[in-house]
N, C-alpha and C positions, 0 to 999 in steps of 0.2 A: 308947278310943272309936274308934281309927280301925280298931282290929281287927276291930270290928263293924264299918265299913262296909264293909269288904274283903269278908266271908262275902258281905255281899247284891251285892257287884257278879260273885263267883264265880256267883250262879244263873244268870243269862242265859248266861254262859258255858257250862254245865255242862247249861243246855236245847239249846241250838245243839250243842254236841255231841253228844249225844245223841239227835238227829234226823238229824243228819247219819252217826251210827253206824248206826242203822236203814235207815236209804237205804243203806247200805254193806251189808247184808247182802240187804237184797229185793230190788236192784237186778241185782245176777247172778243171780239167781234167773227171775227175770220174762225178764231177756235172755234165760237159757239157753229157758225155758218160749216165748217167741216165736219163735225161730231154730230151734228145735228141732219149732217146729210146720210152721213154713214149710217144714224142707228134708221136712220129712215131707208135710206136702199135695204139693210140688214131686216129690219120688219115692215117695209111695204104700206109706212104712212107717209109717204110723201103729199105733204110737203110741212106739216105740222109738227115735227119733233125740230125740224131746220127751224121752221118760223118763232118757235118757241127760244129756240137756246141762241137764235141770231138776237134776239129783243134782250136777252138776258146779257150777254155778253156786252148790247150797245148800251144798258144802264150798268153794266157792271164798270166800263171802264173809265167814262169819266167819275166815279167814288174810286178806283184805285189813283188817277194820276190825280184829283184835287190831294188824297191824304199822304204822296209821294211828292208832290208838291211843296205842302208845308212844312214835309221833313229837310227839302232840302234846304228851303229857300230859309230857315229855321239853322241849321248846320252853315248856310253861307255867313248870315247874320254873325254868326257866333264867334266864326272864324275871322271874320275881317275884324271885331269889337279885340279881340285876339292881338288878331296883326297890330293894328294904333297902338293896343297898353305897351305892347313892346318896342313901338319903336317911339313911346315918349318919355 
């Protein structure tokens, strides 16, 4: 019985993560896409400073959330191996 209660406390977990992954990858994306507009309005290359730092940001953010990932999912592991020793 208490195995089943475990599954349902992993969802909320495993929704919060997973909104938090997404933010991890649109986030450098949208930076790169606004910084990239600005130094362009500011020196008058549009559209080439944006399309640069837009490409940079959409390979930058899936390598932050794969190795934001592994820490967590790394930290979960660890804590649940945790949890058992103590409650055996």
């Amino acid at each position: 019985m208490a195995d089943k209660r475990d599954k349902w406390r992993d969802i909320p977990w495993a929704l919060a993560t997973s909104a938090q992954g997404g933010l991890m990858v649109a986030l450098p994306v949208m930076g790169g896409l606004a910084l990239g507009y600005w130094l362009d309005m500011r020196f008058g290359t549009l559209p080439w400073v944006t399309l640069a730092l837009t490409l940079i940001g959409g390979m930058l953010g899936p390598v932050v959330l794969y190795r934001w990932v592994m820490i967590v999912v790394e930290r979960r592991m660890k804590d649940e191996r945790q949890g058992k020793e103590k409650s055996e």
